[in-house]
N, C-alpha and C positions, 0 to 999 in steps of 0.2 A: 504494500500500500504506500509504503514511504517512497520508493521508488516512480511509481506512480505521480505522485504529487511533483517528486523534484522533476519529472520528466515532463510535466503540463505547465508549470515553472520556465522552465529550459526555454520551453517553446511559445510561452507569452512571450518573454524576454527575448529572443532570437525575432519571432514577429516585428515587435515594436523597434527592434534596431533595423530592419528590415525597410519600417515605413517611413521613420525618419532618413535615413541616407539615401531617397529617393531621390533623384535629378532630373530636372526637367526633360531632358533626354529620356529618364529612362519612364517618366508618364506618356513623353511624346510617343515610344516607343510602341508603349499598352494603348494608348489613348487618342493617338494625333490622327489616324488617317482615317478618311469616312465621313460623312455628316453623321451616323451613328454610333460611332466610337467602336467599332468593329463588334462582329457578333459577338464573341464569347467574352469578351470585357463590357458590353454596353453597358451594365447594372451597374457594375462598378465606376466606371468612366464618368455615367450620367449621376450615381450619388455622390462620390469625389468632389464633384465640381457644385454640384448643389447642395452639399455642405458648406462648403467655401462662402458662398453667394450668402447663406442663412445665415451662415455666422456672419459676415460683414454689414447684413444687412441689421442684424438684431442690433448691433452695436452703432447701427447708426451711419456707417460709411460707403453706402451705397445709398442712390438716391432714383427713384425712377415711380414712375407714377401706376406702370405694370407690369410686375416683376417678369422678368422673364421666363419660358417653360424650360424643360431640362436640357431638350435640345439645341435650344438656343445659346444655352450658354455652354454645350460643350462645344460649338461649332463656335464662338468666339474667342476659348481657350483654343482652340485648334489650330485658329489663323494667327491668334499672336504666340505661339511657341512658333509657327512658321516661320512667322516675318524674325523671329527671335532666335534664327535657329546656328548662330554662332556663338551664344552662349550659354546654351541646353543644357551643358554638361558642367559650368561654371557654377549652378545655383541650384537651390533644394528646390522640390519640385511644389511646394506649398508658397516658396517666395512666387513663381512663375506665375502660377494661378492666379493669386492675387491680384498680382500687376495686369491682368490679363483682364479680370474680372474690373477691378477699378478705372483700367483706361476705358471703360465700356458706360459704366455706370457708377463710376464716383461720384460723390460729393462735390460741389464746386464749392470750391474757400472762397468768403471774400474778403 
């Protein structure tokens, strides 16, 4: 039983290093091509990205009058990891999103 435990342990912790040292290369990878973020990743792809959106929006830093559907916004991560696609491998893959999601529907400062 103890074995067990340390071995469901092991494998939280291996997961979670896993999702953090993610690069935007490597979501483009899983992610970038298709408008529907390829068949066997779309669930994943389209929730990914619409976490992002909800968390930003909850806090205030998106701004849009109607939110966007899932599609849409994975098809706007798409085109700017594109346009972005000399620094893919430079940055975690949650910085990308972001910038990706806010050049879209940020907040304007004034």
């Amino acid at each position: 039983m103890r074995k067990l435990i340390l071995t469901a342990i092991a494998a939280i912790f291996s997961f979670s290093a896993q999702a953090q040292a993610q690069t935007g290369w490597d979501f483009y990878q899983r992610c970038g091509t298709g408008a529907e973020a390829g068949f066997l990743n779309r669930d994943f792809c389209h929730a990914y990205v619409a976490g992002f959106y909800d968390a930003l929006a909850a806090t205030g830093r998106v701004c849009t009058s109607v939110p966007p559907n899932d599609t849409q916004l994975v098809m706007v991560v798409q085109n700017w990891l594109r346009g972005h696609a000399a620094v893919l491998n430079q940055h975690p893959a949650h910085f990308m999103i972001r910038n990706a999601i806010m050049s879209s529907w940020g907040c304007q400062t004034r």
